[in-house]
Biopython code that builds the backbone (N, CA, C, O; Angstrom):
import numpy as np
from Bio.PDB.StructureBuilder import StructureBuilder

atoms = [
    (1, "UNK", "N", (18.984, -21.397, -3.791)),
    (1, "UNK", "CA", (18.737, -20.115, -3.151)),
    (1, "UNK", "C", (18.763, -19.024, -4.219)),
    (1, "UNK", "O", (19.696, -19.087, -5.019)),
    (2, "UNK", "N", (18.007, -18.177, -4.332)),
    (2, "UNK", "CA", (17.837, -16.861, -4.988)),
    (2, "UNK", "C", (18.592, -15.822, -4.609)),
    (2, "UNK", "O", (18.640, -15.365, -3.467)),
    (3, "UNK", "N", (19.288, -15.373, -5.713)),
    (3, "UNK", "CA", (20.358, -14.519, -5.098)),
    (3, "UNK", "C", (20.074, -13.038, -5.502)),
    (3, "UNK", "O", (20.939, -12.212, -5.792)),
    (4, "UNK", "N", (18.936, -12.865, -5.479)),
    (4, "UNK", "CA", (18.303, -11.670, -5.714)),
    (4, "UNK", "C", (17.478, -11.460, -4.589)),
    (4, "UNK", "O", (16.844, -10.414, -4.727)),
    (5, "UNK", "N", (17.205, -12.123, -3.383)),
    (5, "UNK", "CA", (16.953, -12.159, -2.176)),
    (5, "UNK", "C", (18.265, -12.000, -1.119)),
    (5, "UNK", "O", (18.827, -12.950, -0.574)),
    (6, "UNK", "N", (18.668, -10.374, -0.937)),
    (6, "UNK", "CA", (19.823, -10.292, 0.549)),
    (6, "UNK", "C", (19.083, -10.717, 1.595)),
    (6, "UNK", "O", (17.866, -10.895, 1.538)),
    (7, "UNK", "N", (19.649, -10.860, 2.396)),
    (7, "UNK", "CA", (20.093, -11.553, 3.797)),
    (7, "UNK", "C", (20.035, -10.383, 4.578)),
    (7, "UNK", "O", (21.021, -9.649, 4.643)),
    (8, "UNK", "N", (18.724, -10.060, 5.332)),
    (8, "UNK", "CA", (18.709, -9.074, 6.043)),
    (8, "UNK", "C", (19.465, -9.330, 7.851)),
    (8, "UNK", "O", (19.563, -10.436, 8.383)),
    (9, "UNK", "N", (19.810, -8.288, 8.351)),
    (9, "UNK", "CA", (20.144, -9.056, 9.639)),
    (9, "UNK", "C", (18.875, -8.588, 10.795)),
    (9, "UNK", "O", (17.734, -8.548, 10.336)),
    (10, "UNK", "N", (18.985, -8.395, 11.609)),
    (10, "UNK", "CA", (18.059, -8.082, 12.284)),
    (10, "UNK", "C", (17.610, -6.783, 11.943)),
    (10, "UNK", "O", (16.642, -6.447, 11.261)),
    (11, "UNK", "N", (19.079, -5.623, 12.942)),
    (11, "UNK", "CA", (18.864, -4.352, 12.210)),
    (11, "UNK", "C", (18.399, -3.838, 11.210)),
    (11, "UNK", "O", (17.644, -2.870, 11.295)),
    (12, "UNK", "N", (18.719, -4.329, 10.159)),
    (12, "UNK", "CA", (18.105, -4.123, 8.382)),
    (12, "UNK", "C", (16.412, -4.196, 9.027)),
    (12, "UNK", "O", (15.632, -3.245, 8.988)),
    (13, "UNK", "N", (16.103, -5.573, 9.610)),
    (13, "UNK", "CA", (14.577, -6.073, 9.233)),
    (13, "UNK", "C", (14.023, -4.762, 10.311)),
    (13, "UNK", "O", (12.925, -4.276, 10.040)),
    (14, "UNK", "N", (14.607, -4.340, 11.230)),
    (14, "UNK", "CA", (13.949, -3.278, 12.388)),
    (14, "UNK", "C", (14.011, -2.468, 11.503)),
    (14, "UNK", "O", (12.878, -2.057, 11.252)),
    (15, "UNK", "N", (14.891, -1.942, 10.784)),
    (15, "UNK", "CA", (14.731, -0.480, 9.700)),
    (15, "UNK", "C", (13.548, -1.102, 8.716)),
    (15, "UNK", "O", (12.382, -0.708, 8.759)),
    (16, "UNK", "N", (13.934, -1.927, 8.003)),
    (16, "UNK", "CA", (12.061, -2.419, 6.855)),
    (16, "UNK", "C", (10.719, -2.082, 7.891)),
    (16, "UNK", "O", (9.596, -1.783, 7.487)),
    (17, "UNK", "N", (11.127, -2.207, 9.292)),
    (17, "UNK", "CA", (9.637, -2.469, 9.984)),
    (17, "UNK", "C", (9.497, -1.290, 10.131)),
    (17, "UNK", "O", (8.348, -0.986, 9.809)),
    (18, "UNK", "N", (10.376, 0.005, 10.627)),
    (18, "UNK", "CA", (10.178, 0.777, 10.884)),
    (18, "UNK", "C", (9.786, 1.997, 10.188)),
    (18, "UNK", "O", (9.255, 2.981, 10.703)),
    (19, "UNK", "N", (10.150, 1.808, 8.781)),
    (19, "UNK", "CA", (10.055, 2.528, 7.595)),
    (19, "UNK", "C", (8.181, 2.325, 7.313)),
    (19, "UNK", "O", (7.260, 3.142, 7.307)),
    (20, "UNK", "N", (8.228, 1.150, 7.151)),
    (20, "UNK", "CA", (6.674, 0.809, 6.696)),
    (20, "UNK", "C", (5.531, 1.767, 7.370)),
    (20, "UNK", "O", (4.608, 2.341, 6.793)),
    (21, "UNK", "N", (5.998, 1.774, 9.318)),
    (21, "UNK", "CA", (5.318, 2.193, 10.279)),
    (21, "UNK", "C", (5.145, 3.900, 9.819)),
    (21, "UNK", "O", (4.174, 4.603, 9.542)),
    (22, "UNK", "N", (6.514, 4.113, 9.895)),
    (22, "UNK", "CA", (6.643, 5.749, 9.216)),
    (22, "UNK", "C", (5.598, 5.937, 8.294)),
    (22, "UNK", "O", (4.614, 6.615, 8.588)),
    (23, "UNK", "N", (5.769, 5.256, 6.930)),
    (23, "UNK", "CA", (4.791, 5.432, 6.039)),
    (23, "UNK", "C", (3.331, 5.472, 6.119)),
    (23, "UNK", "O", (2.486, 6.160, 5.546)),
    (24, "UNK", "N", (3.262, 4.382, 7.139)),
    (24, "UNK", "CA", (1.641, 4.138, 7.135)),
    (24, "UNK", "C", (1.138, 5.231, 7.973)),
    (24, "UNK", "O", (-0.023, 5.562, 7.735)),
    (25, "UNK", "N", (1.873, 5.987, 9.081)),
    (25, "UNK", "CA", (1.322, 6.777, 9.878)),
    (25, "UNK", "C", (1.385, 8.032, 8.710)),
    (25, "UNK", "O", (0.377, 8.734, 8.626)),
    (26, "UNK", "N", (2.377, 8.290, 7.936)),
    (26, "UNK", "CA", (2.503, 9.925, 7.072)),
    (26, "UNK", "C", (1.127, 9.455, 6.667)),
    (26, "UNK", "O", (0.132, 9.537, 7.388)),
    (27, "UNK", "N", (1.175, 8.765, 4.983)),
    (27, "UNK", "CA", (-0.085, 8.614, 5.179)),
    (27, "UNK", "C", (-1.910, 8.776, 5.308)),
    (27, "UNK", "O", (-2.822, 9.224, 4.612)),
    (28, "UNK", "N", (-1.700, 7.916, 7.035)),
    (28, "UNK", "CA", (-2.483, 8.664, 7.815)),
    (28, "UNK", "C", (-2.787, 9.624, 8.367)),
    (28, "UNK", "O", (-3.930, 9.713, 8.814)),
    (29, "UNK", "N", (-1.833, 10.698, 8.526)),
    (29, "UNK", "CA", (-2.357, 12.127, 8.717)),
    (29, "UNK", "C", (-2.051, 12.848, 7.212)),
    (29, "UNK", "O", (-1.707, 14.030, 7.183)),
    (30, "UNK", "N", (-2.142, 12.357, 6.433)),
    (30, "UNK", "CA", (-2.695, 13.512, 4.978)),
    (30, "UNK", "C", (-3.799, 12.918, 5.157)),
    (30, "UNK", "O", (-4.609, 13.570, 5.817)),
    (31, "UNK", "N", (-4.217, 11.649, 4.719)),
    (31, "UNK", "CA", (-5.727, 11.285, 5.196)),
    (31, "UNK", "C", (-6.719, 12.215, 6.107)),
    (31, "UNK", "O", (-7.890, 12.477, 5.834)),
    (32, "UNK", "N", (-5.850, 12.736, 7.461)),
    (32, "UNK", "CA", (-6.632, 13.036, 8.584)),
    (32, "UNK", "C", (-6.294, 14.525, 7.868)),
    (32, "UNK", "O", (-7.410, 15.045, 7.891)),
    (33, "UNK", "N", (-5.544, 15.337, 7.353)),
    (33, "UNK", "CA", (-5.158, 16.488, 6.531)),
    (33, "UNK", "C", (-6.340, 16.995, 5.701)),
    (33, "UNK", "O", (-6.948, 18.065, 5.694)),
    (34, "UNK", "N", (-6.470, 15.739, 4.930)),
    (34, "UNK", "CA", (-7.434, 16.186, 3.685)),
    (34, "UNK", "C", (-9.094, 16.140, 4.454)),
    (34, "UNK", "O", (-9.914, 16.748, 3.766)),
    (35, "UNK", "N", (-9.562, 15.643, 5.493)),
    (35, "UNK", "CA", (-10.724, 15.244, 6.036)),
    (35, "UNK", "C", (-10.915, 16.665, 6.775)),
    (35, "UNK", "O", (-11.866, 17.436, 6.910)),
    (36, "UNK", "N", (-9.689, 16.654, 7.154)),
    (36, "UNK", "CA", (-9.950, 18.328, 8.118)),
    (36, "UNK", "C", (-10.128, 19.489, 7.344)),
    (36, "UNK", "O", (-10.771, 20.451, 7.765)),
    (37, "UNK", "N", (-9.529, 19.450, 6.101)),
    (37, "UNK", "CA", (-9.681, 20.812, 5.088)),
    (37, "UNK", "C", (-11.383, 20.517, 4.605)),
    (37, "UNK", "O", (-12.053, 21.527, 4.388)),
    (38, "UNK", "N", (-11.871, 19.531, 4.488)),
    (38, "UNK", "CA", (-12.942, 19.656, 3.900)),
    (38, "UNK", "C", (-14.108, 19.852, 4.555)),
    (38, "UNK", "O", (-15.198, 19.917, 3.988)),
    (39, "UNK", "N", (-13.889, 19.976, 6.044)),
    (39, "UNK", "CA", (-14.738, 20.293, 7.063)),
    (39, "UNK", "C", (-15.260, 21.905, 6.566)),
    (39, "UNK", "O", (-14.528, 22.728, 6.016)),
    (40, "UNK", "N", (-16.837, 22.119, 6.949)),
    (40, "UNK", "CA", (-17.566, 23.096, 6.564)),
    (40, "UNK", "C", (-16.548, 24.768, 7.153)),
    (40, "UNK", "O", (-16.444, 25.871, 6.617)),
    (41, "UNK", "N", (-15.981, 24.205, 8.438)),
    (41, "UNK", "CA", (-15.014, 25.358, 9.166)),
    (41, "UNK", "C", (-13.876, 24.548, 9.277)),
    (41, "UNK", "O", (-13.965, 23.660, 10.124)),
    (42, "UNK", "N", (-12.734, 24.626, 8.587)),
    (42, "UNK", "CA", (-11.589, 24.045, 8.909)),
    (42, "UNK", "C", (-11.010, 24.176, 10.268)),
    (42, "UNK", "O", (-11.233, 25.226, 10.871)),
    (43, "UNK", "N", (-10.375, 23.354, 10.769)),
    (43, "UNK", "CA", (-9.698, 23.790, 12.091)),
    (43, "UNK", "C", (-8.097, 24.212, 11.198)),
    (43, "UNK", "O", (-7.360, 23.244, 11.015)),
    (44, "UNK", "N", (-7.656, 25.419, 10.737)),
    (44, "UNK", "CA", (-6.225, 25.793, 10.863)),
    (44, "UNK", "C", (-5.376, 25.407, 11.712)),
    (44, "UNK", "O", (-4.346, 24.854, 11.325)),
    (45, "UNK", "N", (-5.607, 25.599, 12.937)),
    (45, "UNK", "CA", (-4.305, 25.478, 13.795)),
    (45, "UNK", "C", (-4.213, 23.922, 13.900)),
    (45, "UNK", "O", (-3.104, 23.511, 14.244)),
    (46, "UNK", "N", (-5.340, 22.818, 13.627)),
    (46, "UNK", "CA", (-5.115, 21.407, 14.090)),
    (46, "UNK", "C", (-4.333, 21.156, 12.312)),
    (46, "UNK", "O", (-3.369, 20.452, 12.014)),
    (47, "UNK", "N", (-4.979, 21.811, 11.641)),
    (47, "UNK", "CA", (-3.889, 21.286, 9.992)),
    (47, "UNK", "C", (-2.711, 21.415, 9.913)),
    (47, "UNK", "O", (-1.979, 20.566, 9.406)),
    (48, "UNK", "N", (-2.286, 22.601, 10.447)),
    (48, "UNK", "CA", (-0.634, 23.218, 10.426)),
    (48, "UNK", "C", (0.111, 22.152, 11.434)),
    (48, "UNK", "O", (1.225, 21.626, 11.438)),
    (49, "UNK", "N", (-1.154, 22.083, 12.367)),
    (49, "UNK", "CA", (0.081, 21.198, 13.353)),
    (49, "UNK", "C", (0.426, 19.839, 13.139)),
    (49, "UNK", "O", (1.348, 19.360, 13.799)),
    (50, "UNK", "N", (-0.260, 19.066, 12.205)),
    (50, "UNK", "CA", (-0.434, 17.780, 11.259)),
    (50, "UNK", "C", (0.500, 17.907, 10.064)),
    (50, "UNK", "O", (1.130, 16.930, 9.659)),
    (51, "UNK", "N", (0.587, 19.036, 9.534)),
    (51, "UNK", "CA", (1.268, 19.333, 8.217)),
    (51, "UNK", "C", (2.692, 19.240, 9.093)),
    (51, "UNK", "O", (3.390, 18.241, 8.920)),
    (52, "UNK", "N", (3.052, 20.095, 9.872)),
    (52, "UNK", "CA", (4.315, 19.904, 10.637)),
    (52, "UNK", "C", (4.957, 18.542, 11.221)),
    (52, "UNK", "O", (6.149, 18.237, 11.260)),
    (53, "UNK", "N", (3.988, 17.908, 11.605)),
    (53, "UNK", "CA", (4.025, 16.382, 12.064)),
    (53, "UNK", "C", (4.315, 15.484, 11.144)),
    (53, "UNK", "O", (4.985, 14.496, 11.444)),
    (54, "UNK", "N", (3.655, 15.782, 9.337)),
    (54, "UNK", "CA", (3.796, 15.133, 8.921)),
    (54, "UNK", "C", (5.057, 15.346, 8.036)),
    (54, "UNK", "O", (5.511, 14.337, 7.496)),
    (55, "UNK", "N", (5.617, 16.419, 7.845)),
    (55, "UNK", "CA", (6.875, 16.613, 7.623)),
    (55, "UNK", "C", (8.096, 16.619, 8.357)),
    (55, "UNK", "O", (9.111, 17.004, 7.777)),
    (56, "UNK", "N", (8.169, 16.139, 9.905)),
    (56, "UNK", "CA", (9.158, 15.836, 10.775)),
    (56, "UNK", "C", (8.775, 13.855, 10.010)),
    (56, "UNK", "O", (9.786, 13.316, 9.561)),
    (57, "UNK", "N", (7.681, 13.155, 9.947)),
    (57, "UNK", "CA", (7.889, 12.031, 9.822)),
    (57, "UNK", "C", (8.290, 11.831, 8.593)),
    (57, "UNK", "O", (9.046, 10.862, 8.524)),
    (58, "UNK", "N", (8.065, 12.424, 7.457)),
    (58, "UNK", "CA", (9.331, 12.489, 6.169)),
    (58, "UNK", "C", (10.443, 12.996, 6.310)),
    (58, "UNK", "O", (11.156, 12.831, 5.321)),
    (59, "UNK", "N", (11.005, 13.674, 7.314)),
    (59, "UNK", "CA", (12.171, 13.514, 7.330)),
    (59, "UNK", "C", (12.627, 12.165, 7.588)),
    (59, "UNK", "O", (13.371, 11.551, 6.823)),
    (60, "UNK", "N", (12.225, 11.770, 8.540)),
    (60, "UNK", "CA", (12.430, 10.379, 9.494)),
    (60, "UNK", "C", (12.377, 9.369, 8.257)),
    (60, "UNK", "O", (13.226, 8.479, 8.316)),
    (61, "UNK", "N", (11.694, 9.354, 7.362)),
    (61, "UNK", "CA", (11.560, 8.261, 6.090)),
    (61, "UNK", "C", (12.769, 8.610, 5.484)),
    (61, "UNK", "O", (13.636, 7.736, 5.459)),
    (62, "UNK", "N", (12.994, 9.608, 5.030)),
    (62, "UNK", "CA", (14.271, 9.633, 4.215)),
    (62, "UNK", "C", (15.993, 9.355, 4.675)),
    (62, "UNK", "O", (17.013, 9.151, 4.017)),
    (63, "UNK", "N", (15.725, 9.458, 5.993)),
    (63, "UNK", "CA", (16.624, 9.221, 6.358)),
    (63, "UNK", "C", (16.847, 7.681, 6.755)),
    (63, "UNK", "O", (17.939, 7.117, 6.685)),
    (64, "UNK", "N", (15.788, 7.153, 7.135)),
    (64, "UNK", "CA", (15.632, 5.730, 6.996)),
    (64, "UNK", "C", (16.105, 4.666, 5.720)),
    (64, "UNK", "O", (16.808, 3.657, 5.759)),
    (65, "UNK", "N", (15.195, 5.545, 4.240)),
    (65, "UNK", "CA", (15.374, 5.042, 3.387)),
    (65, "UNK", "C", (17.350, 5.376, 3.126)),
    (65, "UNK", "O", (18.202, 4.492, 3.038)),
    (66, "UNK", "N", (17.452, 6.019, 3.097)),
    (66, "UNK", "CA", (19.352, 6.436, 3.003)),
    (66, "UNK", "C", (19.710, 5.292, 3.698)),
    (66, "UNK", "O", (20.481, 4.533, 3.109)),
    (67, "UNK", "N", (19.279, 4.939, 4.974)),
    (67, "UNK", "CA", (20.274, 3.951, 5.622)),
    (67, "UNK", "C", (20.269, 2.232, 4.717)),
    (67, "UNK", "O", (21.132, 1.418, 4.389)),
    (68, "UNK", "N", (18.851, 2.337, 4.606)),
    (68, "UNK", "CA", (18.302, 0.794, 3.754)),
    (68, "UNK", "C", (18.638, 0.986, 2.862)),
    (68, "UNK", "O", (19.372, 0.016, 2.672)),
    (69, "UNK", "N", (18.710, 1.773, 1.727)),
    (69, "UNK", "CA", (18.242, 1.257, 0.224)),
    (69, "UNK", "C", (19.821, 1.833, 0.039)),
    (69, "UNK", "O", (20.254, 2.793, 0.676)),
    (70, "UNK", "N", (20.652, 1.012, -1.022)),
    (70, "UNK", "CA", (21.989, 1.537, -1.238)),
    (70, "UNK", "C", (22.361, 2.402, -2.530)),
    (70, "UNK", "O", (21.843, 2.195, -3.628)),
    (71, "UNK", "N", (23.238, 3.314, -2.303)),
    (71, "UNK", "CA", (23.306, 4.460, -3.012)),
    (71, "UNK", "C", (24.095, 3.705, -4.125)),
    (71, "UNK", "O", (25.179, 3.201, -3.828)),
    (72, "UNK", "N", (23.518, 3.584, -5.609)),
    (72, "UNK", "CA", (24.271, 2.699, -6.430)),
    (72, "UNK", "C", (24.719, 3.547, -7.240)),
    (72, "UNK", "O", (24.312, 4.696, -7.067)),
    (73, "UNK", "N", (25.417, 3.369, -8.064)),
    (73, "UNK", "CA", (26.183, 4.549, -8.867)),
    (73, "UNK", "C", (26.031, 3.442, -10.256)),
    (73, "UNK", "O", (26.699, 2.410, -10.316)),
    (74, "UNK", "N", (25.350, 3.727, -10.995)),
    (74, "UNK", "CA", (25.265, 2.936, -12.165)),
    (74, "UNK", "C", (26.151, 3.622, -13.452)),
    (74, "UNK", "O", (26.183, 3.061, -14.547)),
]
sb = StructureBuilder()
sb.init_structure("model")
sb.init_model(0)
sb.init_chain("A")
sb.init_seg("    ")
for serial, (resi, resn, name, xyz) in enumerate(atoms, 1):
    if name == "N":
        sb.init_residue(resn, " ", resi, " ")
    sb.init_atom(name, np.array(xyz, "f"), 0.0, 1.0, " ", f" {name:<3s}", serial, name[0])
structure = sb.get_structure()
C-alpha cells in the first residue's frame, strides 16, 4: 500500500466532490462573464449579477478547501 495515498472517509470524498463542482461551475460563469463583456452591447446588470455569484461561489471554495487541505506548518 502507498502511503502517500490517505484514506478518505466518505465526508472527505463529499467535500473532493463538492469542491470540484464549485470549481467547475466558478469557472463557468467567468466563461459566461467574459462572453457577455464581449457582446457588441454588454448586458451590465446580467455581469454584476454573475460577478456576485461568482464570488459568493469562491467563498464557498475556500472555505471548502480550509476544511480538506491541512494547514501544515513546515
Amino acid at each position: 500500500m502507498n502511503d502517500d495515498d490517505p484514506i478518505l472517509s466518505e465526508a472527505e470524498k463529499a467535500l473532493h466532490a463538492r469542491l470540484k463542482e464549485l470549481q467547475q461551475e466558478h469557472a463557468d460563469l467567468d466563461a459566461s462573464i467574459e462572453a457577455l463583456g464581449c457582446m457588441p452591447i454588454p448586458d451590465q446588470l446580467m455581469i454584476a449579477r454573475l460577478k456576485r455569484k461568482k464570488l459568493v461561489l469562491r467563498d464557498e471554495i475556500v472555505k471548502i478547501e480550509a476544511i480538506v487541505l491541512p494547514d501544515i506548518i513546515a
